[in-house]
C-alpha positions, 0 to 999 in steps of 0.5 A, a space after each residue: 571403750 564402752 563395750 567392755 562394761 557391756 560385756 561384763 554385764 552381758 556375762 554377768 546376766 549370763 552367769 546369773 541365768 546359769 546359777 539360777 538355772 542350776 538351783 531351780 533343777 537342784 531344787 526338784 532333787 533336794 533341799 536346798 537351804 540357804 539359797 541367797 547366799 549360795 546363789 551370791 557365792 556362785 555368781 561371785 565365783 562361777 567356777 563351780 557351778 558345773 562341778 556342783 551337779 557332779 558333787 550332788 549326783 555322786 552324793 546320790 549315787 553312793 547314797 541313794 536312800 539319804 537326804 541329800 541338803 545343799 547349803 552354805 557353810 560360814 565359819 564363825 572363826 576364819 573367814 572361810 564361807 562355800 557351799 556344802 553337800 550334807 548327806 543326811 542318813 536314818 544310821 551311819 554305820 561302819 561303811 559311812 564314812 568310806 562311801 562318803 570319801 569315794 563320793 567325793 573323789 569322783 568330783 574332788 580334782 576338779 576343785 582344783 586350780 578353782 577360787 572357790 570350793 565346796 565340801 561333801 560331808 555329814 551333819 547328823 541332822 534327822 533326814 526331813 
């Protein structure tokens, strides 16, 4: 009867290691704020974690010269809290938005069917 907490411990610690692990890479590429709330949040729902690289790397892919910020979203109204990719560019012109929705499809259906969620979008901040 006792192994059962042991191996949700044991898969906790190795949740937490993973989590860890994927923002310590993250964090040589881009900026990363908010840092303890997204950690939190992965540990709490560890069904992304694989899917955050892919949403990054895609980021990337269709927008080499941006910033690319991972933070963490809370709306003040609803009570909806995930991580965000901000893609943050010198000029957003007509394309923008176009390359912004096939950045996501490559990684969009893979949310589906998860607990949690994590968006792709812009904030108009200046790049830093």
């Amino acid at each position: 009867m006792l192994k059962i907490p042991i191996i949700k411990k044991v898969i906790k610690t190795q949740i937490i290691r993973k989590v860890n692990n994927l923002l310590q890479n993250l964090s040589k590429d881009i900026k990363i704020n908010n840092i303890d709330f997204i950690r939190d949040y992965l540990i709490e729902f560890p069904d992304i974690i694989d899917i955050i690289p892919k949403a990054v790397n895609s980021a990337k892919k269709y927008f080499p010269n941006a910033q690319i910020v991972l933070d963490f979203y809370i709306d003040p109204e609803i009570d909806d809290k995930h991580p965000i990719i901000y893609v943050r560019a010198e000029k957003y012109d007509d394309k923008f938005m176009e390359l912004l929705e096939k950045a996501e499809k490559e990684f969009i259906r893979e949310l589906v069917g998860k607990k949690s969620w994590i968006s792709l979008t812009i904030d108009f901040e200046k790049t830093r």
